[in-house]
N, C-alpha and C positions, 0 to 999 in steps of 0.2 A: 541439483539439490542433494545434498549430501545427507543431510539430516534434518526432518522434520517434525515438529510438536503440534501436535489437534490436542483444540479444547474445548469439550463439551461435555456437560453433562449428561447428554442421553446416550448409550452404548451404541445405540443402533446408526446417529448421528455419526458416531465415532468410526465406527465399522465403517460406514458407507464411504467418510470420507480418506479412511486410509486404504480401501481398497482401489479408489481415484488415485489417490499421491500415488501407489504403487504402477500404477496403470502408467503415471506420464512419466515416474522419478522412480524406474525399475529398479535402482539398486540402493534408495535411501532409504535409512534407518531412523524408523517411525517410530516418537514415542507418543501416548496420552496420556490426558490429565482431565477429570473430572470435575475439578475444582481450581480455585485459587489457589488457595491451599499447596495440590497436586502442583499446577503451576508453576509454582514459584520454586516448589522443592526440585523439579525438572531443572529450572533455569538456573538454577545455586551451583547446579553440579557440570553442566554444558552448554554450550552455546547452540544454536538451532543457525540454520540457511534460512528455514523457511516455517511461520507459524500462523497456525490455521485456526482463530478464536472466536467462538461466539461472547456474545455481548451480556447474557440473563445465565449468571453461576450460580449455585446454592448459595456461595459465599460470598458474594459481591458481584461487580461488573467487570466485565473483560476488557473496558475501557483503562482501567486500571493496572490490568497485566501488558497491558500493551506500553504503559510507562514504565514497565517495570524490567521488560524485555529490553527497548530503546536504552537505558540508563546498565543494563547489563551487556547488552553488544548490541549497537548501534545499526549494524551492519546487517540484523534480521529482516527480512522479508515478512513482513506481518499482514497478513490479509483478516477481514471477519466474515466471520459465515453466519447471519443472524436471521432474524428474524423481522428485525425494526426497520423499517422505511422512512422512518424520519426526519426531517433536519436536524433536530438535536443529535441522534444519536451516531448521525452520519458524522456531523462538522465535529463530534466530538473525538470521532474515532480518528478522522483524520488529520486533527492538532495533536492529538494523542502521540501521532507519530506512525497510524497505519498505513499502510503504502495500497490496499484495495477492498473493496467492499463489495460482497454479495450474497445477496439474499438465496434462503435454502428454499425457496420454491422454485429453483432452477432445475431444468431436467438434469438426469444425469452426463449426457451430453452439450449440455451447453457448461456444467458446473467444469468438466473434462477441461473443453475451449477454454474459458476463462482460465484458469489454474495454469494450462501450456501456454497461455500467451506471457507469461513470467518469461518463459524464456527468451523471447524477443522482445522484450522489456516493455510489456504494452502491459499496463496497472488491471487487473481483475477488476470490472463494475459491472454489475447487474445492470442492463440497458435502463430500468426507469432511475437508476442512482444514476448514473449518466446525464440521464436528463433534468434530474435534480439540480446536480451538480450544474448542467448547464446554464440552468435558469437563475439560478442563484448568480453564476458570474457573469450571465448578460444584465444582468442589473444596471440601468446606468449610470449608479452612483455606484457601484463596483469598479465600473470601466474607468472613472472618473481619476481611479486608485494609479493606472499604467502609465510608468514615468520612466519605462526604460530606456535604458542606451541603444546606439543598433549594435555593440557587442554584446551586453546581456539579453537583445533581443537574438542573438545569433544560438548563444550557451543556453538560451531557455528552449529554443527550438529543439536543439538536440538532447537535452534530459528528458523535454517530452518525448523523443521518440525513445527513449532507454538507454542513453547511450551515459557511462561509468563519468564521474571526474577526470578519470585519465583521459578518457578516450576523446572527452571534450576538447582538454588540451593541446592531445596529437591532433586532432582537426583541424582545432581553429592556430594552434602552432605555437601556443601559449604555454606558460608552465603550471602546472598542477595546481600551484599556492594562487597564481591569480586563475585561475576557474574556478577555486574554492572560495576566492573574495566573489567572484561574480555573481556563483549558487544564493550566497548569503545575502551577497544583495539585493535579487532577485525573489526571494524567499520573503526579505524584510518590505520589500516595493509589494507583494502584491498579497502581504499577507497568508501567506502557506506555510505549512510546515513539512510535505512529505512530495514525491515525486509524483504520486496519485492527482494531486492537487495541479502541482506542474504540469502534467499534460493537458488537464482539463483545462486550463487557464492558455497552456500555447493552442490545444485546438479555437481556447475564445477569440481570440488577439490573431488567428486565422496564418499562425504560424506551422501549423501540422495538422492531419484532419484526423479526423478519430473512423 
């Protein structure tokens, strides 16, 4: 990660978590932002790898910056670091377009783990959003939703382990633009919008284990 954006209104929140990003992403250029506001005036000017957002700003909700980042480069890494345990504020974050979720009652070594596992492309959750999330798609009128192919069942397996649209491609030996149709449709079948979702959903469907 090249360059990375935290956003939180408490300094000390801020502190803690750039001195983590520095700790796994020794040579990435940290900015903060206190606000929305901050925020936004960040993203106008550069594109971020990786952003680090809590949900409760002075100025609004971080649910909000997280569409706002998506629709400004698509290609961010947005995690939240909040506080809320909720389903609303979870499913909201991650139609939003967050790619992970975890709460700050994490020690600072497990916040470490979570945050390095980006790099093997395994989505940031907090074990009980984990379980949340689990429970929510063993539902079995959830289940009800799975109408995949066994190629999209193949291309969903491998985005849940991390693996890039290209790299799906060169696997399964396909070109880029049908892995892109496949994501989409995959995405459209089971109701998700962000790869967070995706592996949750191939760990359900007992395509990958968490």
């Amino acid at each position: 990660m090249h360059s990375v954006l935290i956003v939180d209104d408490h300094s000390y929140a801020r502190n803690f978590m750039h001195k983590i990003v520095l700790k796994i992403f020794e040579h990435a250029k940290v900015s903060e932002a206190a606000s929305l506001l901050q925020a936004r005036e960040l993203i106008a000017r550069q594109n971020y790898n990786l952003a680090l957002v809590d949900i409760s700003l002075p100025d609004g909700s971080g649910i909000e910056l997280v569409k706002d980042i998506m629709n400004s480069d698509a290609q961010t890494y947005i995690v939240m670091a909040t506080i809320y345990d909720d389903d609303q504020h979870l499913f909201d974050s991650l139609r939003a377009g967050a790619n992970g979720y975890l709460l700050k009652d994490l020690s600072q070594d497990e916040l470490e783990s979570q945050i390095s596992g980006i790099i093997k492309g395994n989505p940031p959750l907090s074990s009980s959003i984990a379980r949340r999330l689990l429970a929510h798609f063993n539902d079995p009128l959830q289940a009800l939703k799975h109408n995949l192919t066994p190629r999209e069942a193949d291309v969903l397996s491998l985005i849940g382990k991390g693996f890039t649209r290209k790299e799906v491609a060169n696997k399964l030996n396909i070109s880029a633009n049908t892995a892109a149709e496949h994501i989409k449709n995959i995405y459209q079948k089971l109701h998700i919008n962000s790869r967070a979702e995706a592996a949750i959903e191939a760990c359900r469907l007992g395509l990958i284990t968490l």
